[in-house]
KEVEX-801357 format. One line per 3 residues: number of its first residue (from 1); their letters; for each residue x, y, z of N, C-alpha, C. Coordinates in steps of 0.05 Angstrom, whole numbers. Layout:
% residues N
NUM = A = X Y Z X Y Z X Y Z ~ ...
This chain:
% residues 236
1 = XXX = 2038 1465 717 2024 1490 723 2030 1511 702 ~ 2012 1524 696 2013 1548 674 2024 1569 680 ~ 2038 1582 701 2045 1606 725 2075 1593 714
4 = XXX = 2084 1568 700 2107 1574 695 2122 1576 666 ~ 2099 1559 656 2093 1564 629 2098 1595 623 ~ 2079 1613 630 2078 1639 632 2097 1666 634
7 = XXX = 2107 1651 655 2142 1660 665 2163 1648 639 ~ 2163 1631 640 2181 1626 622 2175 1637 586 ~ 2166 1646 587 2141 1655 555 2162 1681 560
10 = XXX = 2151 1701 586 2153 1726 591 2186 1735 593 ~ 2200 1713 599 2239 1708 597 2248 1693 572 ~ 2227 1693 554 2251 1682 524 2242 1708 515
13 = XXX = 2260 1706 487 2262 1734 473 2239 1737 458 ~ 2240 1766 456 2210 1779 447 2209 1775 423 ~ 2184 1762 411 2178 1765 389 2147 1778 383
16 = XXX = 2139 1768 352 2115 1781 356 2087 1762 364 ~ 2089 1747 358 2069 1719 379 2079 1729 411 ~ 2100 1730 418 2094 1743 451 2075 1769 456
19 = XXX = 2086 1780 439 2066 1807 433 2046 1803 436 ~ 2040 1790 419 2001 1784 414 1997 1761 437 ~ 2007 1745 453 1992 1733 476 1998 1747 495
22 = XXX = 2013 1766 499 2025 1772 527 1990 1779 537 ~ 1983 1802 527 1952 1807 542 1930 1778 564 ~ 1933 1762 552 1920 1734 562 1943 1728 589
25 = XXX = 1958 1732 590 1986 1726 605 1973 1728 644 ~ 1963 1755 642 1956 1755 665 1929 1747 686 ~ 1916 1740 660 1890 1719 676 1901 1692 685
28 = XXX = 1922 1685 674 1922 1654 676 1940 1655 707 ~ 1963 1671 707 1975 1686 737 1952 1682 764 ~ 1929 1701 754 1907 1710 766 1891 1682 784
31 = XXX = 1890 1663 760 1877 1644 767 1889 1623 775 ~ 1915 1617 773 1929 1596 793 1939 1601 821 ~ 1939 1628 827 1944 1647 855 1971 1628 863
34 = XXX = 1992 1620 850 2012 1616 858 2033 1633 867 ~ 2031 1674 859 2042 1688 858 2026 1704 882 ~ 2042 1711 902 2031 1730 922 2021 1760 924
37 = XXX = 2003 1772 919 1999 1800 907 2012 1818 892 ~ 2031 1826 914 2059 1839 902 2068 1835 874 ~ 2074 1812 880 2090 1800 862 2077 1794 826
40 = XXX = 2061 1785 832 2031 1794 816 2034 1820 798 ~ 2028 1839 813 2021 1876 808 2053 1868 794 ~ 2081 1865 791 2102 1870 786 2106 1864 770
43 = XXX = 2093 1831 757 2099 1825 737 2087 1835 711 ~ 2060 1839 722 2038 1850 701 2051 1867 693 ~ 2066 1893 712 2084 1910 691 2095 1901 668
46 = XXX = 2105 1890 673 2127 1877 652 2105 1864 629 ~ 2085 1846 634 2067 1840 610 2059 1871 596 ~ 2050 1881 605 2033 1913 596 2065 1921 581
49 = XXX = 2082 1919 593 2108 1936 574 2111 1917 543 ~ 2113 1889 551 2120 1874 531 2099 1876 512 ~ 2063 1873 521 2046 1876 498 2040 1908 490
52 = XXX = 2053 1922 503 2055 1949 480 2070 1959 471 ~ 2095 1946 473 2117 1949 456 2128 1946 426 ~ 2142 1951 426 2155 1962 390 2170 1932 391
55 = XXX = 2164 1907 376 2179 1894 381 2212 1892 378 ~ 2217 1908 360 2251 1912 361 2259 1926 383 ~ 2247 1951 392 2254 1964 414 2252 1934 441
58 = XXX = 2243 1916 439 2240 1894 457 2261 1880 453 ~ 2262 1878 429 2285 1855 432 2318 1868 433 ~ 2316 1895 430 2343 1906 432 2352 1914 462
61 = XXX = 2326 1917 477 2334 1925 500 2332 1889 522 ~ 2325 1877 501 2328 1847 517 2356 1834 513 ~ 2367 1835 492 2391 1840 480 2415 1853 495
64 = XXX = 2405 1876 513 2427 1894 525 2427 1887 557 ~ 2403 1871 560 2405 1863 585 2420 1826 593 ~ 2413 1821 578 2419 1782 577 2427 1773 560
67 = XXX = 2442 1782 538 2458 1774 517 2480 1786 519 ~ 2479 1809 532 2513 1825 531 2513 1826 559 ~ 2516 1809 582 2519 1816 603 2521 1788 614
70 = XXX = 2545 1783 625 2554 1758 637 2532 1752 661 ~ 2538 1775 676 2527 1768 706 2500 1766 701 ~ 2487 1781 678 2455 1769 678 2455 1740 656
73 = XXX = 2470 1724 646 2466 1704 632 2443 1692 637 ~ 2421 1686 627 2404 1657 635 2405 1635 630 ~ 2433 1630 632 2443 1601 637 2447 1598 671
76 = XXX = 2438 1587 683 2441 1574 711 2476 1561 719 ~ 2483 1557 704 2506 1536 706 2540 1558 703 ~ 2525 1575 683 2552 1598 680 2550 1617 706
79 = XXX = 2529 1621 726 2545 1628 742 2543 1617 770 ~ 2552 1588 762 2569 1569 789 2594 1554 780 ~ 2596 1564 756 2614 1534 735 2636 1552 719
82 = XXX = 2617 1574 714 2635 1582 690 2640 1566 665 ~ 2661 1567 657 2664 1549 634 2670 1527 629 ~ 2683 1515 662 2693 1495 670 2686 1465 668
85 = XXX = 2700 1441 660 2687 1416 654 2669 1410 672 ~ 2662 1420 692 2644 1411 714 2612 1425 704 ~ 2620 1438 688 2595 1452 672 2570 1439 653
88 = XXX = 2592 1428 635 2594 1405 619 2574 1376 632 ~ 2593 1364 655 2573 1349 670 2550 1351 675 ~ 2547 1385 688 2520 1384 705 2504 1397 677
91 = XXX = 2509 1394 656 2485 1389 635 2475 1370 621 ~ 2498 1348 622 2487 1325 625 2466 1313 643 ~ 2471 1324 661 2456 1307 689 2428 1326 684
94 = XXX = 2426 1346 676 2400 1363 676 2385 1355 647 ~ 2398 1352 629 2385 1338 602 2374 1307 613 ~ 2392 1294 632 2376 1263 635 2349 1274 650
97 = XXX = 2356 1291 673 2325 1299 692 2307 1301 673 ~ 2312 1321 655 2290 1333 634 2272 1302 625 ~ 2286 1290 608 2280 1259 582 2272 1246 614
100 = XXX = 2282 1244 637 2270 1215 650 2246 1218 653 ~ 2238 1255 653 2210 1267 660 2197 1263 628 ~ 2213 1255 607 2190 1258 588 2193 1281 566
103 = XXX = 2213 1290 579 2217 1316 563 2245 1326 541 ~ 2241 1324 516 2258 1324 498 2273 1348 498 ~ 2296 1352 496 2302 1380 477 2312 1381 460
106 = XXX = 2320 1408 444 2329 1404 416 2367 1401 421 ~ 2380 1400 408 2404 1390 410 2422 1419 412 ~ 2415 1439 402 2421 1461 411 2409 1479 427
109 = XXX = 2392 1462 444 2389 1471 472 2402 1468 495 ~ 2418 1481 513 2423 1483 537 2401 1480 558 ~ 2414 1457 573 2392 1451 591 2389 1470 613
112 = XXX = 2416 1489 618 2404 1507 644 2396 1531 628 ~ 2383 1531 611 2366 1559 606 2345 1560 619 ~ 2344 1582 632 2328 1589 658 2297 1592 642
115 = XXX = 2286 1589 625 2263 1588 603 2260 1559 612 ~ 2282 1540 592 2268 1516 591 2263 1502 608 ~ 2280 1511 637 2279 1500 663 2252 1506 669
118 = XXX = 2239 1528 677 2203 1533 678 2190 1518 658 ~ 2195 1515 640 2179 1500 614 2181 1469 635 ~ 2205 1456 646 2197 1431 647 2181 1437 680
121 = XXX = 2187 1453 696 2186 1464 718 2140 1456 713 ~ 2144 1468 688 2110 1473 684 2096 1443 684 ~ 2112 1420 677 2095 1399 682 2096 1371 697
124 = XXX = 2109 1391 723 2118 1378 747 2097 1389 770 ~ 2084 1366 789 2071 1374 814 2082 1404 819 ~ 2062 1415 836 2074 1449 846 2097 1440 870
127 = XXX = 2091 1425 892 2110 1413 912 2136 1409 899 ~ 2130 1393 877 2159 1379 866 2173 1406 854 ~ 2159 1428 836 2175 1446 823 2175 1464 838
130 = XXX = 2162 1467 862 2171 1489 884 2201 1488 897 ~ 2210 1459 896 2226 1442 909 2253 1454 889 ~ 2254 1442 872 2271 1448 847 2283 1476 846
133 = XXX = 2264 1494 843 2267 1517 841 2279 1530 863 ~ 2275 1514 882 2285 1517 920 2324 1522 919 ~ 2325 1502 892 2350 1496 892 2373 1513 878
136 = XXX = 2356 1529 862 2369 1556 841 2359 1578 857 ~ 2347 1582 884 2341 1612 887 2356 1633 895 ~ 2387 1623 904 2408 1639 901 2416 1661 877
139 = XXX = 2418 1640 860 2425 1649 831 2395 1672 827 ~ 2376 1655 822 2354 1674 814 2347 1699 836 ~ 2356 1699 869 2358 1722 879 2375 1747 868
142 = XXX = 2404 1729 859 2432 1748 860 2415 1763 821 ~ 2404 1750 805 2397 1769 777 2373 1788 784 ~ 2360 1781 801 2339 1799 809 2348 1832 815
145 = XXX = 2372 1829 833 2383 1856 852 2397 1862 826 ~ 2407 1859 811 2431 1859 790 2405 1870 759 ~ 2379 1861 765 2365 1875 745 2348 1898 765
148 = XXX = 2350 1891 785 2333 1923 804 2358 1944 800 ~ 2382 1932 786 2396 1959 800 2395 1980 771 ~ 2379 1956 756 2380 1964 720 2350 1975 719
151 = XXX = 2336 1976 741 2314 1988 739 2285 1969 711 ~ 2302 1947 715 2285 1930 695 2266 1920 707 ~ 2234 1916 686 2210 1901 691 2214 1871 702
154 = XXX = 2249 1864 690 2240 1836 690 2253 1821 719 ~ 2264 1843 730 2262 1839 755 2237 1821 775 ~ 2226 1836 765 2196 1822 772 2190 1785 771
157 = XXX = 2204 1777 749 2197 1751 747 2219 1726 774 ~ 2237 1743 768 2258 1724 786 2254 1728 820 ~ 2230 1754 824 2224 1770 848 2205 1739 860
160 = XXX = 2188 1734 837 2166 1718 836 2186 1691 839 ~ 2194 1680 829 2202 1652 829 2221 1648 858 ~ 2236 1665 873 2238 1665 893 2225 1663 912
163 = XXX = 2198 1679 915 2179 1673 936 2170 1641 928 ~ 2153 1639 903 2154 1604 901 2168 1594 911 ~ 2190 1595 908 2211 1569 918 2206 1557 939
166 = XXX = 2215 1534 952 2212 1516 968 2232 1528 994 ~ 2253 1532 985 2274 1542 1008 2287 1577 986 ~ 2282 1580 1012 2293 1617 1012 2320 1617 1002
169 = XXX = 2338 1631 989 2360 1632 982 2375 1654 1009 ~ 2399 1640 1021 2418 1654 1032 2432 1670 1022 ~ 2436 1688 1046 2451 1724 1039 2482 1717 1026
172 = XXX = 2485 1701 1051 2513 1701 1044 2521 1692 1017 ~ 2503 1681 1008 2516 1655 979 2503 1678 962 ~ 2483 1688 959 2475 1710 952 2501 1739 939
175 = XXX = 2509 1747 967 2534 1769 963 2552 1755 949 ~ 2553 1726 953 2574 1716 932 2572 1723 910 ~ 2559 1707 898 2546 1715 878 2549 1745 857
178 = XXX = 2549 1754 880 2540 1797 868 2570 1802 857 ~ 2586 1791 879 2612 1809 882 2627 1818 847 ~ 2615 1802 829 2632 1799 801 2616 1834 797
181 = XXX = 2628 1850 783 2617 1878 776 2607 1877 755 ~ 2587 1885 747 2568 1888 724 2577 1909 710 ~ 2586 1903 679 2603 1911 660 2568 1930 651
184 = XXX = 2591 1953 632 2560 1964 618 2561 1954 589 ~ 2543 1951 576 2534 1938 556 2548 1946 523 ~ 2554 1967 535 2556 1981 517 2592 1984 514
187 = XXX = 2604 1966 532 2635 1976 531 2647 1944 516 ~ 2646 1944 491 2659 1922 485 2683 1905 503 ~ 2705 1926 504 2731 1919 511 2725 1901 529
190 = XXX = 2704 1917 560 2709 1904 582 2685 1886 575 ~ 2669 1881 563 2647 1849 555 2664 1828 549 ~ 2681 1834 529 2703 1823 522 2722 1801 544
193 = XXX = 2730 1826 559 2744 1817 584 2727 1797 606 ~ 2703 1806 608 2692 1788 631 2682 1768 614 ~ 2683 1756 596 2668 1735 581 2701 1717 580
196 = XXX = 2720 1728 581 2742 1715 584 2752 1713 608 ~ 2733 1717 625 2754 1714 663 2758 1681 662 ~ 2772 1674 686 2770 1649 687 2748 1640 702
199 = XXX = 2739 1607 706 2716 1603 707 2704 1614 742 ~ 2681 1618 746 2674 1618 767 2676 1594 789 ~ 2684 1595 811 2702 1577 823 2692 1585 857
202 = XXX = 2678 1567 870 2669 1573 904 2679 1555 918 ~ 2694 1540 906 2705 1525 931 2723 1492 907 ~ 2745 1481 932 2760 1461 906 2748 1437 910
205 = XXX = 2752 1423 885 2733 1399 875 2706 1397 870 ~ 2701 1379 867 2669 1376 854 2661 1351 860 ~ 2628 1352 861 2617 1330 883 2595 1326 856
208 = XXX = 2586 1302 860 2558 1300 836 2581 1280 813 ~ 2595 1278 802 2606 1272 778 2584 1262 763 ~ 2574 1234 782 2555 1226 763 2525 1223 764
211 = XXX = 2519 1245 778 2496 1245 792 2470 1256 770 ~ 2449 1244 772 2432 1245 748 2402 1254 761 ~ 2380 1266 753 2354 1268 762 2350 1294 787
214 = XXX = 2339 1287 807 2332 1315 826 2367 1324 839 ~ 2379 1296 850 2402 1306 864 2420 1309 851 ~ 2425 1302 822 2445 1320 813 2445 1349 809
217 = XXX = 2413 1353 803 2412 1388 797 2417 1398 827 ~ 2414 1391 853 2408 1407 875 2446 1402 880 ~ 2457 1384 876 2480 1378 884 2503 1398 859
220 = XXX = 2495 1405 840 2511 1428 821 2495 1457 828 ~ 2474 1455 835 2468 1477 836 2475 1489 864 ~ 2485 1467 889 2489 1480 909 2525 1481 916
223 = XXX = 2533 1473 888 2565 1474 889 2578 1507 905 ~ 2559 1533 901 2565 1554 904 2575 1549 939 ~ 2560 1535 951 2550 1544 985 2582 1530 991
226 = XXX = 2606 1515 979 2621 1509 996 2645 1535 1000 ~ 2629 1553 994 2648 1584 994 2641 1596 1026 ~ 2613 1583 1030 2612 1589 1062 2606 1571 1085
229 = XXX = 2608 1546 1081 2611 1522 1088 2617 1502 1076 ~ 2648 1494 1083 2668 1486 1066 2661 1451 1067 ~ 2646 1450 1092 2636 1421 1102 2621 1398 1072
232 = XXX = 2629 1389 1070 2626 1373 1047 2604 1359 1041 ~ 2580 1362 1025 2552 1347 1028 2548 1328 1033 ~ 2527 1303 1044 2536 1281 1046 2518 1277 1022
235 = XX = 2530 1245 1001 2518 1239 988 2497 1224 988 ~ 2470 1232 972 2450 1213 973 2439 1187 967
């Protein structure tokens, strides 16, 4: 589906080919009605900002939001894993999902970049990538509130991929999530410091080791929930 194509276009960094397609961006939205009104009207902001923008002024203030800011990373995995070998694993297991589907990446790609994840997201059934996405909507709730509180457009996108999802993201795993404080951008020392905490950590041990395809991503990506049910998943 192109609604993710689109999304993911609108969350990698600005260049000037984004510039010049962003305008087309919102017919294709328009015409797959995967996005519920709201949600719609929200993003288009964000296209109209991106295609009349100064592209450096774009890329510096994209820069100050998801390059210098831990808690907004768009890596998926740094904030359930941290830096931790269990991190390591569950990108293995998300690079096999990708190739079993067909789908290559480059070798200095990280497979939980929340871009390339919609890129493969885009050429999967809507059911199946509704499903998927079901499985990160924690994470993608907890950057949403964390970019509303930054008064950012791109709030908008993660607003959107939530409602898609398959399953709603919980509060509680949610406030988890928040509790780390959002450093300002602009304070080296403490960027410094939170890029050095130790790893993010919800609960002890780890389940999945070798788990490859849909249930390894739903089984790392739902490592967060044993912070509020300690009950242990059963394996598939």
């Amino acid at each position: 589906m192109r609604t993710f194509k689109v999304l993911s276009a609108l969350l990698s960094y600005p260049t000037e080919s984004l510039i010049a397609a962003a305008p087309e961006f919102g017919a294709v939205l328009i015409a797959e009605k995967l996005l519920p009104p709201a949600q719609l009207r929200a993003i288009e902001a964000l296209i109209e900002e991106i295609a009349g923008g100064d592209v450096y002024d774009l890329q510096e203030r994209y820069g100050m939001l998801f390059d210098r800011s831990k808690t907004l990373a768009l890596h998926l995995f740094e904030h359930v894993h941290g830096e931790s070998r269990d991190r390591g694993q569950a990108m293995v297991d998300l690079k096999a999902m990708y190739e079993g589907a067909g789908l290559m990446i480059a070798a200095n790609e990280l497979p939980d970049y929340v871009p390339l994840l919609l890129e493969f997201l885009s050429t999967r059934p809507v059911a199946e990538a509704c499903e998927l996405l079901g499985q990160t909507a924690h994470i993608l709730a907890a950057l949403a509130e964390r970019l509303g509180r930054r008064q950012s457009n791109y709030k908008a996108i993660f607003d959107g991929l939530v409602v898609m999802a398959a399953e709603a993201p919980r509060r509680d795993i949610v406030d988890e999530l928040l509790k780390s404080a959002d450093t300002d951008p602009m304070d080296l020392v403490a960027l410094d410091a939170a890029w050095e905490e130790e790893e993010v950590r919800f609960g002890p041990g780890t389940q999945g080791q070798g788990a490859c395809g849909h249930e390894g991503l739903i089984a790392k990506l739902r490592h967060a929930r044993r912070a509020v049910n300690p009950a242990p998943t059963p394996q598939q």
